[in-house]
N, C-alpha and C positions, 0 to 999 in steps of 0.2 A: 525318217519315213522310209517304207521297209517298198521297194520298185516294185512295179505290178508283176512284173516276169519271174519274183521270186516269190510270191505272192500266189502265180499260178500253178507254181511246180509244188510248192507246198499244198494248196489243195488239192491237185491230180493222185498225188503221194496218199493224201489224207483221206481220199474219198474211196480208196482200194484198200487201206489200211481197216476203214469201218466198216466194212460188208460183212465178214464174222462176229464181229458186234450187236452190228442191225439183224444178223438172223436169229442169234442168242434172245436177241430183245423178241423177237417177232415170235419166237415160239413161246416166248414167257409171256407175251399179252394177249395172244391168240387165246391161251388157257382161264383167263381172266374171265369172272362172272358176269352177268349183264349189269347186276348190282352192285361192282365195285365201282367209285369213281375216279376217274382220273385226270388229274390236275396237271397240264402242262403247262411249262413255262420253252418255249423254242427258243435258243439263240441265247439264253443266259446269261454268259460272260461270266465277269464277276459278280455277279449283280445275283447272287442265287437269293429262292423265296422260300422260308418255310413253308413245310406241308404240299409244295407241289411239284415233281418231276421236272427236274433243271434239266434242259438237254442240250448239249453244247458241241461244235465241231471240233473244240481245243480240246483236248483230255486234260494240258496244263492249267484247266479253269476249274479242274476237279468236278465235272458232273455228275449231275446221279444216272447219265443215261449221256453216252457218248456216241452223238448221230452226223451225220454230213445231213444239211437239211437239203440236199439237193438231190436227196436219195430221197423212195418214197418211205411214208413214216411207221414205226413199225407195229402199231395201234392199233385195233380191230375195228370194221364198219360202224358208225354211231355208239362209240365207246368212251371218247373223249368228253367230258362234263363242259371244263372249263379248256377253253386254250386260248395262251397269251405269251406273245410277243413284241419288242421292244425290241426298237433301229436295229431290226435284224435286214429285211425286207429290200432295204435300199442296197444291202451288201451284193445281192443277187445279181445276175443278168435279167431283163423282164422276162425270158420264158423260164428261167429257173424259180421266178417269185413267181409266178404265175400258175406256175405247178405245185410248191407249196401251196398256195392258198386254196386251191384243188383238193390236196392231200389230207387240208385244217379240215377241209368240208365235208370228205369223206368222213373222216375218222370223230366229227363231230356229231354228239347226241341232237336229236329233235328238238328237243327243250333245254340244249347247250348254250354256250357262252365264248363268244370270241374278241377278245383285243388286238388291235394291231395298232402298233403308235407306232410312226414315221415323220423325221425330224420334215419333209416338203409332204405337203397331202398333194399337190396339183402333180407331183411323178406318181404319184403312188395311183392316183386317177387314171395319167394316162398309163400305165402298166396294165390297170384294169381292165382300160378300153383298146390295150393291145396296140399301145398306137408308142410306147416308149421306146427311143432309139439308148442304145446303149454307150457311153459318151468315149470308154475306151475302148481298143481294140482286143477283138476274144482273141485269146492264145491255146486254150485248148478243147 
């Protein structure tokens, strides 16, 4: 098991490394029609899905869109069709999921589509209700 303390240096590192990436991304969706859809998949892993925008903080997970989800998303307002995520959510600190889930809502159509599966729903609640304490110590 890989210690939290290198665990945080690797995201700090990670999340400066994706900022030219997320803006490459943001000017290629911005450009996007109101007619195109877009299928996301947040947090991917290995676990990629045909047919829909893998977007992953590993680059070593090969995605089709390499994001730090702790950044905001790089999507336009009510453009997202579908978005779906799996045990991404619990990875977060609660104001970092909390902002994601922000970001899903933003970037989600009217008549959009959202999953979210998380292995405990009663955390996943209280993150909702703002009330989740975070069980380790933040380092950065």
């Amino acid at each position: 098991m890989v210690p939290q303390s290198v665990k945080d240096a690797l995201f700090a590192v990670n999340q400066l490394a994706v900022r030219p990436n997320r803006w490459l991304w943001r000017a290629r969706f911005g450009s996007t029609r109101r007619s195109d859809r877009l299928y996301v998949h947040l947090g991917c892993g290995t676990n990629r899905i045909p047919g829909m925008l893998n977007c992953d903080g590993n680059l070593l997970r090969n995605p089709d869109i390499w994001l730090d989800l702790r950044l905001p998303l790089p999507f336009r307002d009510r453009s997202v069709e579908v978005a779906y995520t799996s045990h991404t959510i619990e990875h977060l600190f609660p104001d970092q999921a909390l902002a994601l889930l922000r970001e899903i809502r933003r970037s989600l159509r009217a008549d959009g589509i959202v999953r979210v599966a998380v292995p405990d729903v009663s955390y996943a609640l209280e993150i909702a209700r703002g009330e989740a304490h975070c069980p380790w110590p933040r380092s950065f």
